[in-house]
N, C-alpha and C positions, 0 to 999 in steps of 0.2 A: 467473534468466534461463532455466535449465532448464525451470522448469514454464511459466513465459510461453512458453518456443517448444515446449513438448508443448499446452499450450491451442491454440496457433494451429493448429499442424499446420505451421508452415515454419521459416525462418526471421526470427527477432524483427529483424531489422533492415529487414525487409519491412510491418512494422507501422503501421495506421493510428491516427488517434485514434477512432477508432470501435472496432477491436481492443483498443486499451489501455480502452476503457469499458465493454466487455464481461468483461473478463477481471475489474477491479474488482469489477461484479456478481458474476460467477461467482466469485468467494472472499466475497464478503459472503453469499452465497445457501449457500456450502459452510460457513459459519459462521466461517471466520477472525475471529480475535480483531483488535480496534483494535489492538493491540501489533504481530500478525505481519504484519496488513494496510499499517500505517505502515513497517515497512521493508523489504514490499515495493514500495508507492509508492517509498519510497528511492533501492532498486536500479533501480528501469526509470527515474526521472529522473536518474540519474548517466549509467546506459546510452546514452540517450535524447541528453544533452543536454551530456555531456563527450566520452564512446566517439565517438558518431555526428555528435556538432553539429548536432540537428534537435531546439533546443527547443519547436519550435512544437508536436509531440507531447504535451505536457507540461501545454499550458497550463490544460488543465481535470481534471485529476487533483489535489488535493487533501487532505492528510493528513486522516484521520479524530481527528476532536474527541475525546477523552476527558475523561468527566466526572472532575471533582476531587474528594477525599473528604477530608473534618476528619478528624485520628485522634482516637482514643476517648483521652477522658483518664480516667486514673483516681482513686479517689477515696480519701482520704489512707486508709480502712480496708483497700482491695484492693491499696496499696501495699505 
């Protein structure tokens, strides 16, 4: 919540959905990883929608997708 309300410049309970889709950008664009991006989506829909009781903020924020990866299996000589 610190860096959402140093992005905004006020305070985050002044936030619009257009704010909260902005800021999204502004970490995917500052390269946040899917990992730190998903709990920061997290925190602002707890904030958003437990804190404040304004889940309509919310509605079009969306965890980011991570791809799934098989592990390597190994083969009974690198065993």
């Amino acid at each position: 919540m610190r860096e959402f309300a140093r992005f905004l410049g006020r305070s985050p309970d002044t936030a619009s959905v257009e704010d909260l889709r902005r800021y999204q950008l502004h970490l995917v664009d500052h390269g946040t990883s899917p990992v730190s991006l998903n709990h920061t989506i997290t925190g602002l829909k707890f904030f958003f929608e437990v804190t404040l009781e304004r889940p309509e903020l919310m509605t079009r924020m969306h965890p980011v997708r991570m791809p799934r990866t098989l592990p390597v299996v190994l083969s009974p000589d690198e065993v």
